[in-house]
Structures are given as structure tokens and as C-alpha cells.
N, CA, C and O atoms as CSV, one atom per row, in Angstrom:
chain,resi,resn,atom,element,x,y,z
A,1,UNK,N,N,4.965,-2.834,18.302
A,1,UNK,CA,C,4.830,-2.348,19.648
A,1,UNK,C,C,3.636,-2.942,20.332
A,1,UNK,O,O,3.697,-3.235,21.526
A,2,UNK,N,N,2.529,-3.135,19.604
A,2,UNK,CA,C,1.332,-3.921,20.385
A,2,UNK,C,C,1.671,-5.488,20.793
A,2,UNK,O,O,1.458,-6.147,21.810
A,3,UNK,N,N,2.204,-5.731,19.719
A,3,UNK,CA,C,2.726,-7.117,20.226
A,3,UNK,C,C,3.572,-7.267,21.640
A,3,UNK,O,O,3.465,-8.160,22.480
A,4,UNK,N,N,4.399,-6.176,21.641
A,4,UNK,CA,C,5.234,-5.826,23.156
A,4,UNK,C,C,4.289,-5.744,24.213
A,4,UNK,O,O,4.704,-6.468,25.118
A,5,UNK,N,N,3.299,-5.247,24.506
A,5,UNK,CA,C,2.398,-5.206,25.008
A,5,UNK,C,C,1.274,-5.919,25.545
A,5,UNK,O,O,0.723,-6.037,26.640
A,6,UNK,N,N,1.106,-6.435,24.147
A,6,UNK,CA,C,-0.175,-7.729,24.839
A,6,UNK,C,C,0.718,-9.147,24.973
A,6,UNK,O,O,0.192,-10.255,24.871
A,7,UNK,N,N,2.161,-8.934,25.220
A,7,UNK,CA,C,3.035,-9.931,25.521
A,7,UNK,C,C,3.203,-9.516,26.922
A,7,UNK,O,O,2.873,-10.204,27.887
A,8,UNK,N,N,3.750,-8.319,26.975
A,8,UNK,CA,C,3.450,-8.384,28.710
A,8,UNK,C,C,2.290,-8.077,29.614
A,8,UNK,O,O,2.416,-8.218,30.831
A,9,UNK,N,N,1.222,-7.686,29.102
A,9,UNK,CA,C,-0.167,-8.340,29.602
A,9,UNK,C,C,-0.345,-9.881,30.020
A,9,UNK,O,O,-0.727,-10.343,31.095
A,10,UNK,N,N,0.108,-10.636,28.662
A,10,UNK,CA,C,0.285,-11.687,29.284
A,10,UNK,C,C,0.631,-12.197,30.438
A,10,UNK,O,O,-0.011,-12.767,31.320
A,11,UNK,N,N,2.300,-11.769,30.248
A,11,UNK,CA,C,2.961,-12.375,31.626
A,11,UNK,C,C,2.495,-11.880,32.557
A,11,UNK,O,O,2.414,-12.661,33.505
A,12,UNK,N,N,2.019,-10.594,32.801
A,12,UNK,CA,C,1.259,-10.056,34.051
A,12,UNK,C,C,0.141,-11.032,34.487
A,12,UNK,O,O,0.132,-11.526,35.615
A,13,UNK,N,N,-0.805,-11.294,33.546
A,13,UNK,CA,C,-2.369,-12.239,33.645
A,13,UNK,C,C,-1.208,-13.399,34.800
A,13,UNK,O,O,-1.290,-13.614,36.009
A,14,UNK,N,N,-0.195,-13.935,33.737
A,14,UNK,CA,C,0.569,-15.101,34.106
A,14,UNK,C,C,0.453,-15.190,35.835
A,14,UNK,O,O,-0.170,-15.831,36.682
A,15,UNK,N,N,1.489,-14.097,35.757
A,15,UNK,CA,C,1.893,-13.743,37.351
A,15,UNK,C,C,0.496,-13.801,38.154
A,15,UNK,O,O,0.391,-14.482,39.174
A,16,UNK,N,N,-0.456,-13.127,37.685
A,16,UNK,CA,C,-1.457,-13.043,39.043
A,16,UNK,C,C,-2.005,-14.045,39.025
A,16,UNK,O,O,-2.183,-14.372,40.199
A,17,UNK,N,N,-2.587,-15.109,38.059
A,17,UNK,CA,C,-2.721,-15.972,38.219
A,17,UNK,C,C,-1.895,-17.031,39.211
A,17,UNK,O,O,-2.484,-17.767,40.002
A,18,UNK,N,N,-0.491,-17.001,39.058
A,18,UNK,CA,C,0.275,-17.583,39.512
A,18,UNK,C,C,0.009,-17.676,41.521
A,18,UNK,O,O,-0.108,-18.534,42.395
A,19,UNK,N,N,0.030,-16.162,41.378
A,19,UNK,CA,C,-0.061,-15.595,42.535
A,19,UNK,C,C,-1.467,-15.921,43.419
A,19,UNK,O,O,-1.544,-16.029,44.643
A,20,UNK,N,N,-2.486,-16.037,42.488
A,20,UNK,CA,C,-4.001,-16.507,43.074
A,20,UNK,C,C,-4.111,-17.901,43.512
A,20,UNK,O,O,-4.699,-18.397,44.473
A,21,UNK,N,N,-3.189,-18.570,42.289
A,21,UNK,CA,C,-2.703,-20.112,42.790
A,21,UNK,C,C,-2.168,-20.447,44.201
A,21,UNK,O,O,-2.514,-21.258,45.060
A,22,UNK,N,N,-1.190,-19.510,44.114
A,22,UNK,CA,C,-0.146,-19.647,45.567
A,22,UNK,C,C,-0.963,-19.197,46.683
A,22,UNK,O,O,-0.739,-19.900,47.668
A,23,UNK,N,N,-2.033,-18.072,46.952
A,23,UNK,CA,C,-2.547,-17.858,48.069
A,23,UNK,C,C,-3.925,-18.798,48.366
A,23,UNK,O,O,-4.359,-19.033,49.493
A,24,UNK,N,N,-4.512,-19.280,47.098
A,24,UNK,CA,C,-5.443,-20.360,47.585
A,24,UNK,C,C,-4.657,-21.377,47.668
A,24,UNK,O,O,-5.275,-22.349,48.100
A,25,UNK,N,N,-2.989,-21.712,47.333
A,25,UNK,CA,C,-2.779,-22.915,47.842
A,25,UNK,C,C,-2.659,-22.715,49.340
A,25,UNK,O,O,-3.387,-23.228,50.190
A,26,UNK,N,N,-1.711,-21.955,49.528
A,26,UNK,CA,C,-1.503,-21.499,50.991
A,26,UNK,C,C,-2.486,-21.383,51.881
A,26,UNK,O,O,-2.370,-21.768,53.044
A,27,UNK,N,N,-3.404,-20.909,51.460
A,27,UNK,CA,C,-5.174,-20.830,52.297
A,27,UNK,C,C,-5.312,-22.462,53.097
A,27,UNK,O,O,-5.378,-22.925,54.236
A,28,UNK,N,N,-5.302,-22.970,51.551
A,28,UNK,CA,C,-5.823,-24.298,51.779
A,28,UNK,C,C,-4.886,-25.401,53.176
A,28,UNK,O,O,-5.295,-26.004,54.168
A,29,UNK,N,N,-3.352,-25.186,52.479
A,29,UNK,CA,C,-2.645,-25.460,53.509
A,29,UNK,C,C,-2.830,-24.990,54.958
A,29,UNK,O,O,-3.049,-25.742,55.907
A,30,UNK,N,N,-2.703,-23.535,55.017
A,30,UNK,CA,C,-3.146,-23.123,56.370
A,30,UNK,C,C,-4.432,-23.323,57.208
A,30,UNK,O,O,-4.793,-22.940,58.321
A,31,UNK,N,N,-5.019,-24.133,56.157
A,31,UNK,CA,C,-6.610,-24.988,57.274
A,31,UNK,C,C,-6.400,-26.297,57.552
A,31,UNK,O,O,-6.559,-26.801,58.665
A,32,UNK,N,N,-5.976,-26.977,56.376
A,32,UNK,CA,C,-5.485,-28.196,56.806
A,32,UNK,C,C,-4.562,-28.414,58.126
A,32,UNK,O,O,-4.816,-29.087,59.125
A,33,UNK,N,N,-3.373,-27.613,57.814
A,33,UNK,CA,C,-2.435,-27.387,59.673
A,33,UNK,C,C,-3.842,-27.030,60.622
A,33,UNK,O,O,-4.241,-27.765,61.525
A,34,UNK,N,N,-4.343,-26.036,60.305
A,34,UNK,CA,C,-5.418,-25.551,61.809
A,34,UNK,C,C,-6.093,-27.060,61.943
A,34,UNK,O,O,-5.917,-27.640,63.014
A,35,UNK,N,N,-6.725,-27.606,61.082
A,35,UNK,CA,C,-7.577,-29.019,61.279
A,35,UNK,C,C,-6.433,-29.976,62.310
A,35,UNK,O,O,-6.501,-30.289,63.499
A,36,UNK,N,N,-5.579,-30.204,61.435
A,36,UNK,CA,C,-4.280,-31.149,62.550
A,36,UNK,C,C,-4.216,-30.496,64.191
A,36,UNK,O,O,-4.243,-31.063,65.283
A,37,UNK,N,N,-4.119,-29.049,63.805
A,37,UNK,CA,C,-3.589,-28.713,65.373
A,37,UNK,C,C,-4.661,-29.577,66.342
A,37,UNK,O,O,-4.587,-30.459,67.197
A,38,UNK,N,N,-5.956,-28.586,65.522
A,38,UNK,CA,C,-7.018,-28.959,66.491
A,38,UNK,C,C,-7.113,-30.611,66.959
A,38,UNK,O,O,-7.557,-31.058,68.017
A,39,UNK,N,N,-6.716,-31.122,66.157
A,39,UNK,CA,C,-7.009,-32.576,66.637
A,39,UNK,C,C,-6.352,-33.062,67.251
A,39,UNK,O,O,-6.727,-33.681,68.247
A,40,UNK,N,N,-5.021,-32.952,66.851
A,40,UNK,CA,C,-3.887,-33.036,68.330
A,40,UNK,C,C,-4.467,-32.509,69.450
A,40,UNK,O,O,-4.823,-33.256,70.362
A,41,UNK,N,N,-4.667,-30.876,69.529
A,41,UNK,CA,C,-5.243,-30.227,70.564
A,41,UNK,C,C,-6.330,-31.098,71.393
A,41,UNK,O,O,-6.107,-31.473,72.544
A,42,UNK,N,N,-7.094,-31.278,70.945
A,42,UNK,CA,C,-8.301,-32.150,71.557
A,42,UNK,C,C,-7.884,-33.848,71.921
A,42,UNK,O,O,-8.614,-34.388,72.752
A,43,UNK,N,N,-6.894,-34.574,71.405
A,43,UNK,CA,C,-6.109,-35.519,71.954
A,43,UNK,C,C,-5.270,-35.401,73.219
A,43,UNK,O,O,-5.285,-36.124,74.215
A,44,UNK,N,N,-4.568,-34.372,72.964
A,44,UNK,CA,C,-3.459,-33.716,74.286
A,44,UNK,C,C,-4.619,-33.197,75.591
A,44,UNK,O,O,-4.456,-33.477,76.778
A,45,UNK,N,N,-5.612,-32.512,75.120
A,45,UNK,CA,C,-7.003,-33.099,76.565
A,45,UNK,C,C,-7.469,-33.826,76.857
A,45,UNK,O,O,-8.282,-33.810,77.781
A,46,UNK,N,N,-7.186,-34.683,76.259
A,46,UNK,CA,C,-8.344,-36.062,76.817
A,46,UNK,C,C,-7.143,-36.832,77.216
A,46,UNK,O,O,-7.597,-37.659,78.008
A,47,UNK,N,N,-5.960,-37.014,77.123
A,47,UNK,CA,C,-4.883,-37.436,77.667
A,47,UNK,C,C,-4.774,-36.333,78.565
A,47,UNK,O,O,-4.650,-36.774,79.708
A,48,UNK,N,N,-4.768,-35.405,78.544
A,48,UNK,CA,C,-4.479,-35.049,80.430
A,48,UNK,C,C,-5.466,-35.113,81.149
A,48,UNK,O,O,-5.264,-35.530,82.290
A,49,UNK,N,N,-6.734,-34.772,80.802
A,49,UNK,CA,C,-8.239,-35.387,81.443
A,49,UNK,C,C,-8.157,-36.608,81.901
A,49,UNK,O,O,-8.872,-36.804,82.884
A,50,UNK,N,N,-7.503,-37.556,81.517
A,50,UNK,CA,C,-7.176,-39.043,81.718
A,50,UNK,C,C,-6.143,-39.283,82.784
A,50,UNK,O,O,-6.367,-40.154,83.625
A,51,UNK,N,N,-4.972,-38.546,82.822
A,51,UNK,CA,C,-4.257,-38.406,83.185
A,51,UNK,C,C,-4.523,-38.399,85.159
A,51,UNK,O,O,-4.371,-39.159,86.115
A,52,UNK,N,N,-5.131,-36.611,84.782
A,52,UNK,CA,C,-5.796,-36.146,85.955
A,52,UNK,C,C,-6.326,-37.039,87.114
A,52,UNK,O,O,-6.128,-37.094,88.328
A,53,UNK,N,N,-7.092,-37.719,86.207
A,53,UNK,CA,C,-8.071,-39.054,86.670
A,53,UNK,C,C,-7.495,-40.139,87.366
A,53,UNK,O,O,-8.027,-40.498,88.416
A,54,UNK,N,N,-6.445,-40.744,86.926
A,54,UNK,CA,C,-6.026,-41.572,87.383
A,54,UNK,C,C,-4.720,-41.198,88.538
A,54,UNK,O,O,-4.209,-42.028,89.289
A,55,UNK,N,N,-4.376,-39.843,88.455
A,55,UNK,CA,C,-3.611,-39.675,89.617
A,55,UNK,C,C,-4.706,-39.408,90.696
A,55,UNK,O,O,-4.446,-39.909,91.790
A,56,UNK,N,N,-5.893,-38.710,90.603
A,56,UNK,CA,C,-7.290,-39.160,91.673
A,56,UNK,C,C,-7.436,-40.317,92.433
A,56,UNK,O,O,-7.502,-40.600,93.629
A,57,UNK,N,N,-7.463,-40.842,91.463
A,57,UNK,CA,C,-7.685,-42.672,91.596
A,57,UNK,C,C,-6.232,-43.283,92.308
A,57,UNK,O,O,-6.347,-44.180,93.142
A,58,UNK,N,N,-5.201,-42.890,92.036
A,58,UNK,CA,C,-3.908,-43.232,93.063
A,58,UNK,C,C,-4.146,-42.557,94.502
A,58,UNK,O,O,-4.385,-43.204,95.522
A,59,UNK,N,N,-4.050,-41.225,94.432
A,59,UNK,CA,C,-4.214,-40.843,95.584
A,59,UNK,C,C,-5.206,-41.065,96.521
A,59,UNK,O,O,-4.908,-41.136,97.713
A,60,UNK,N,N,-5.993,-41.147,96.259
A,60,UNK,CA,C,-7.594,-41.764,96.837
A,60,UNK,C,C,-7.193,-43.418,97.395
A,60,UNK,O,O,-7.164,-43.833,98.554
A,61,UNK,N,N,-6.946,-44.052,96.282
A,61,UNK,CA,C,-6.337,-45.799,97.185
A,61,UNK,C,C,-5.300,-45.982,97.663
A,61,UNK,O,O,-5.106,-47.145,98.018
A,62,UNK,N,N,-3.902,-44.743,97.957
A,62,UNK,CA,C,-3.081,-44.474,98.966
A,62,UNK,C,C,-3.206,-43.829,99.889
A,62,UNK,O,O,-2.285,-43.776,100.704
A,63,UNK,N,N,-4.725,-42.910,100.140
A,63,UNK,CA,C,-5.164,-42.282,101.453
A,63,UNK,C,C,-6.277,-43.590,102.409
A,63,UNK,O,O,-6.517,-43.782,103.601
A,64,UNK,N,N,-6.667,-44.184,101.241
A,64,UNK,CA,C,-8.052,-45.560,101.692
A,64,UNK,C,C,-6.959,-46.290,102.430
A,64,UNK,O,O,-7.145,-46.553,103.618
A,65,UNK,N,N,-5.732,-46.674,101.782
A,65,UNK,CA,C,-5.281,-47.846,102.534
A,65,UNK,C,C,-4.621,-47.979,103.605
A,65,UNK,O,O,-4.260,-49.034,104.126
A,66,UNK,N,N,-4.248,-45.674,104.370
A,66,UNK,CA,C,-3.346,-46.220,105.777
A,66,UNK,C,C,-4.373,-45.402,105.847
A,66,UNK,O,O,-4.002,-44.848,106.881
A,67,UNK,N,N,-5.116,-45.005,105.656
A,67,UNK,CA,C,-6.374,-44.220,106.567
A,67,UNK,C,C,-6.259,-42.930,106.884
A,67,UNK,O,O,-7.242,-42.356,107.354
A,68,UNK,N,N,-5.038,-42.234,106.686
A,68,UNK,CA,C,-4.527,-40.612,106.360
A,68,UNK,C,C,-4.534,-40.325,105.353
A,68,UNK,O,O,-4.073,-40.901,104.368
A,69,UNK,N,N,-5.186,-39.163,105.473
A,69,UNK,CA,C,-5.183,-38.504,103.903
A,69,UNK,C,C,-3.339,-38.137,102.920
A,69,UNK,O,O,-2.387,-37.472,103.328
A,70,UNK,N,N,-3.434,-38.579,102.156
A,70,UNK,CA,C,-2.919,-38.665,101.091
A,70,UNK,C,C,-1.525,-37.110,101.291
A,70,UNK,O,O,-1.946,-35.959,101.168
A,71,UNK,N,N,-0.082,-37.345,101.571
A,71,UNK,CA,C,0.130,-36.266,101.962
A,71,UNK,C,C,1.566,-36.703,100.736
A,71,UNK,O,O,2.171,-37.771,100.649
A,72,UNK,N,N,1.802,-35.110,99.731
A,72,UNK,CA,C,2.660,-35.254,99.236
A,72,UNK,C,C,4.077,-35.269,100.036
A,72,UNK,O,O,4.164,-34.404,100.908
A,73,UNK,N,N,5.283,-36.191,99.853
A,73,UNK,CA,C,6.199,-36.164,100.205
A,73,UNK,C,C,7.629,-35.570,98.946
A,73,UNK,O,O,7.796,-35.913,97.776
A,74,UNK,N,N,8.503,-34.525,99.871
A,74,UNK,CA,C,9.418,-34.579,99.356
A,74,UNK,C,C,10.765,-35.380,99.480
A,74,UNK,O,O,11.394,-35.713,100.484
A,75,UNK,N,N,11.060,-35.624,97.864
A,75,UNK,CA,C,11.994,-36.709,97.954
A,75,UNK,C,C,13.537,-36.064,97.904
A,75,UNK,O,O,14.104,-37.116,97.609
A,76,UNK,N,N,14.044,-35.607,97.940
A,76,UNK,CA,C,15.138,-34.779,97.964
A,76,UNK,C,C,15.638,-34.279,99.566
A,76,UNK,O,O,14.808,-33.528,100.079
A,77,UNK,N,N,17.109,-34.633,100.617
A,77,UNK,CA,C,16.800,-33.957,101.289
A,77,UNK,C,C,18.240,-33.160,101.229
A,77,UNK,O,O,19.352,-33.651,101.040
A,78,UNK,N,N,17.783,-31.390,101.511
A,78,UNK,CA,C,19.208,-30.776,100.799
A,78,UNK,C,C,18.913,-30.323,102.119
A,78,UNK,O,O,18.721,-29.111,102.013
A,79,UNK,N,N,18.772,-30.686,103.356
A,79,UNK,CA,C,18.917,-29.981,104.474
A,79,UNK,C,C,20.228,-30.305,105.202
A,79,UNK,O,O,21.025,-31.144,104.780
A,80,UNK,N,N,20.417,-29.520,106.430
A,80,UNK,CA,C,21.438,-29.724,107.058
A,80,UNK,C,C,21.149,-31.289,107.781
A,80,UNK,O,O,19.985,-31.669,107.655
A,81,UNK,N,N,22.187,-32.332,108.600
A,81,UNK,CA,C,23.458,-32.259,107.761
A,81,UNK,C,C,23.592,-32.905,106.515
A,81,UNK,O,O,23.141,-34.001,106.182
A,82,UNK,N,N,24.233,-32.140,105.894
A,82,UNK,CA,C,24.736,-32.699,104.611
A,82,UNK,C,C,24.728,-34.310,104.290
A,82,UNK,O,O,24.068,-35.101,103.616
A,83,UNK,N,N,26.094,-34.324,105.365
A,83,UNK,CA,C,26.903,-35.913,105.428
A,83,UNK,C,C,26.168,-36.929,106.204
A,83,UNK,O,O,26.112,-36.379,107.303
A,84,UNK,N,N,25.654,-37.903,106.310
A,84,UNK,CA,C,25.355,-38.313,107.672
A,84,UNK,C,C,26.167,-40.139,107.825
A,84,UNK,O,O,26.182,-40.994,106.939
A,85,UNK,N,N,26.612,-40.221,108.905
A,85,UNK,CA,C,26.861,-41.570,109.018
A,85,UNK,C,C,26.027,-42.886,108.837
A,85,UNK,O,O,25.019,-43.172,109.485
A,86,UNK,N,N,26.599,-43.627,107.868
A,86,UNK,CA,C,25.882,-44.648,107.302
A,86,UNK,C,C,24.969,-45.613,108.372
A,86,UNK,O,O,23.830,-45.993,108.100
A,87,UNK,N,N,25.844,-46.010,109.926
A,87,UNK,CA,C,24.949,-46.388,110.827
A,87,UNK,C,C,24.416,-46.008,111.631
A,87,UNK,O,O,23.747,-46.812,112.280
A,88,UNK,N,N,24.420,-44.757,111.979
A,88,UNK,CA,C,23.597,-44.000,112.730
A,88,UNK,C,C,22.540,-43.020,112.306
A,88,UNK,O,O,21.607,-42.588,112.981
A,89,UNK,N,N,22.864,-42.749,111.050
A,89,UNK,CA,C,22.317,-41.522,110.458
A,89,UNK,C,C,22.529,-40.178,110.714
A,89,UNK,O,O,22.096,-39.266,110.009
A,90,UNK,N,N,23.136,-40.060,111.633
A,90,UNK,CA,C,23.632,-38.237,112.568
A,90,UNK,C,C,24.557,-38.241,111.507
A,90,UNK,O,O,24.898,-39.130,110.727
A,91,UNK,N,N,24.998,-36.690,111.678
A,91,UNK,CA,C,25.642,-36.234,110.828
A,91,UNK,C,C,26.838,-35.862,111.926
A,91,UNK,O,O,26.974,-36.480,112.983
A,92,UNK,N,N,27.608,-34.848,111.542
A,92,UNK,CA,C,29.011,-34.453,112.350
A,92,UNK,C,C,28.848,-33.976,113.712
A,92,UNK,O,O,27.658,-34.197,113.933
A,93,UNK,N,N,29.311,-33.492,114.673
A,93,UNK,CA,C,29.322,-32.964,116.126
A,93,UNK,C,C,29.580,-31.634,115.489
A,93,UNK,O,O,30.472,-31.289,114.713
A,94,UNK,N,N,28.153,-30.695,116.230
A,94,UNK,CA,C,28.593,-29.293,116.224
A,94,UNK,C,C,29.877,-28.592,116.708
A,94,UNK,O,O,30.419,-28.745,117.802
A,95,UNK,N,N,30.194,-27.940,115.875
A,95,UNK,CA,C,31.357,-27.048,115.867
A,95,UNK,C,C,31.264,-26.032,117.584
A,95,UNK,O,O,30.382,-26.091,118.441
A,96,UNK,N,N,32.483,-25.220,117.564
A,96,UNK,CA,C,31.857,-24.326,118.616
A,96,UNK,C,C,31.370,-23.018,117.845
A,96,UNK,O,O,31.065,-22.074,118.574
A,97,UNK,N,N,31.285,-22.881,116.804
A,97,UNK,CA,C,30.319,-21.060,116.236
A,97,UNK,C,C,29.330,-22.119,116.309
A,97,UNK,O,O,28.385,-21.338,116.418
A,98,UNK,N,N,28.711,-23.385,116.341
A,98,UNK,CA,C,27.657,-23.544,115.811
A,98,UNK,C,C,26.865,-24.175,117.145
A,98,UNK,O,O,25.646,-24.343,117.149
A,99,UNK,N,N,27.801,-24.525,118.363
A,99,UNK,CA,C,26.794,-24.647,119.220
A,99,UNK,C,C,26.596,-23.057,119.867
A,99,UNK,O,O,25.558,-22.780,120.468
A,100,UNK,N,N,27.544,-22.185,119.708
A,100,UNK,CA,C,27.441,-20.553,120.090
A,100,UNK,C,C,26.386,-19.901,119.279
A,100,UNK,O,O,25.978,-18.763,119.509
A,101,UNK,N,N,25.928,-20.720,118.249
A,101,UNK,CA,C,24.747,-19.585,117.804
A,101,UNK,C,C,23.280,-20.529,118.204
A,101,UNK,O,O,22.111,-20.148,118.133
A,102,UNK,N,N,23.863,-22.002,118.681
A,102,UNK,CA,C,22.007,-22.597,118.731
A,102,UNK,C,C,22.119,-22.253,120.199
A,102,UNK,O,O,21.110,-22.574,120.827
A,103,UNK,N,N,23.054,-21.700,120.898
A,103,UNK,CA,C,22.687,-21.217,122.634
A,103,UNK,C,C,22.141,-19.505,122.094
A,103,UNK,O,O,21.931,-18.705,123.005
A,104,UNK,N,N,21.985,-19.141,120.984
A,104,UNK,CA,C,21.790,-17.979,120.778
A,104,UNK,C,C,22.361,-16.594,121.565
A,104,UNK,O,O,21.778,-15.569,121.917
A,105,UNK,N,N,23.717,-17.018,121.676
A,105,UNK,CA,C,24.546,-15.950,122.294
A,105,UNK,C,C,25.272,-15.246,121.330
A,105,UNK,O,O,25.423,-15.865,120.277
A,106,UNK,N,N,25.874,-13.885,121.398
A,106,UNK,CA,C,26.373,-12.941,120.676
A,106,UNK,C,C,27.078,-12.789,120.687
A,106,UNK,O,O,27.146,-11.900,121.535
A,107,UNK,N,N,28.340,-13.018,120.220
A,107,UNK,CA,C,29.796,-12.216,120.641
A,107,UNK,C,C,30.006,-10.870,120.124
A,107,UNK,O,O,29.624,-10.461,119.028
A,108,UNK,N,N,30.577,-10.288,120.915
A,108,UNK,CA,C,30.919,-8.692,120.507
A,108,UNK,C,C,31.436,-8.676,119.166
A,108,UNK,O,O,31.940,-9.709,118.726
A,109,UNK,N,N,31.376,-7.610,118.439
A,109,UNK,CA,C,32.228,-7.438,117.095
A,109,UNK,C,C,34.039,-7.530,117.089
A,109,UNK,O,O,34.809,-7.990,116.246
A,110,UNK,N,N,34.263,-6.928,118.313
A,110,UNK,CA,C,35.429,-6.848,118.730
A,110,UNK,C,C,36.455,-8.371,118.674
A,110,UNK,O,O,37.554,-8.399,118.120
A,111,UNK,N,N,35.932,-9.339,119.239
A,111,UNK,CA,C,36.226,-10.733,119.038
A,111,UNK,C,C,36.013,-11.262,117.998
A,111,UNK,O,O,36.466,-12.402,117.898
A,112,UNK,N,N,35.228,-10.670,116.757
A,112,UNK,CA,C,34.882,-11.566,115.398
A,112,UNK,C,C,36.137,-11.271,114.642
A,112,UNK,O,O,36.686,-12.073,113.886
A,113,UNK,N,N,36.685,-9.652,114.994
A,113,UNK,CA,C,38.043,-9.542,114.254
A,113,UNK,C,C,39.351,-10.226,114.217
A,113,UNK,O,O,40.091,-10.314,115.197
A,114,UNK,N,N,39.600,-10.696,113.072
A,114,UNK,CA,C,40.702,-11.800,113.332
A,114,UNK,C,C,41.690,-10.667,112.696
A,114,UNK,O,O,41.226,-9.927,111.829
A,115,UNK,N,N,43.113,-10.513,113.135
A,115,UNK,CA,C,44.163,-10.291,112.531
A,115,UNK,C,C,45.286,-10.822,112.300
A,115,UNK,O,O,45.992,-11.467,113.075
A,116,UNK,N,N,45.602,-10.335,110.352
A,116,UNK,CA,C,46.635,-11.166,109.855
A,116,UNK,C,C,47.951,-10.645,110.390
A,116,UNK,O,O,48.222,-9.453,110.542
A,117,UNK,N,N,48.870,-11.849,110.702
A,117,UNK,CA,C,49.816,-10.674,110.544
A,117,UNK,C,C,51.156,-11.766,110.226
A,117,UNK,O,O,52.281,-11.316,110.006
């Protein structure tokens, strides 16, 4: 029976040992990652610090060279009209609801009702 015993003492010692292994390995691992982050971390600032800088440096010698300050433009245009003709650039001839609402006149409710029949 002692032999049963200081056999599983053993494996117990085994295990925690095992176990002391695994959390100072893990320790160790989990500083090494923190060391990497950080150094990435401190790379990924000095690349946008850099970054920063040189869009300064654009905008500054595109305000120097027409002599107005530097004005962002949007490039997208989702405004009305939509369509516009390739040689003129206008878009379609207002409708009549649409020159009736830029004269800003009202029609009664009575006339908006259309019936099916």
C-alpha cells in the first residue's frame, strides 16, 4: 500500500511540475507576443506620424501653387440630375410636379387624389 502511494505522490509532483512548466512557458510566451505587439505598435506610429506629414506637405504645395487655401473636394456626384447629356451636361427638362413645386405652389389634396377605376 505505501508503494501505491508514494507512486501517486509521484505522479502528482509529475503533474505540478508539469503544470509549473506550462505556466512559465506560457508567461514567457505571453511577453514575448507583448514585446512584438509593442514593436509593431511603435512602427504603425511612426508610419502614420510620417504619413500625417507628408499629406501636410501635399496640401501646403497645392494651396502655395494656386494661392487658395487648400479646399477638400468631393469626388462623387449623387446629386440631382442623375443623367446628364454627354454634350451639354444638363440633365432632362423638368417635369410639370417638378416645375409646380420649384414655383412653390400647392395643390389642394383634393386634386392629388387619383381614382382607379
Amino acid at each position: 500500500m505505501e508503494e501505491d502511494s508514494d507512486s501517486s505522490n509521484q505522479g502528482s509532483d509529475d503533474a505540478e511540475l508539469d503544470l509549473h512548466k506550462n505556466v512559465e512557458t506560457c508567461l514567457h510566451m505571453n511577453l514575448k507576443y507583448q514585446e512584438v505587439l509593442k514593436e509593431k505598435l511603435d512602427k504603425l506610429e511612426k508610419l502614420l506620424s510620417e504619413n500625417r506629414q507628408e499629406q501636410k506637405e501635399i496640401e501646403a504645395s497645392c494651396s502655395s501653387s494656386s494661392g487658395l487655401p487648400f479646399e477638400k473636394l468631393f469626388l462623387g456626384h449623387f446629386m440631382k440630375p442623375y443623367f446628364k447629356d454627354k454634350l451639354t451636361g444638363l440633365g432632362p427638362p423638368a417635369n410639370e410636379e417638378t416645375k409646380e413645386r420649384m414655383s412653390h405652389s400647392t395643390r389642394s389634396i383634393d386634386k392629388l387624389k387619383i381614382r382607379w377605376e
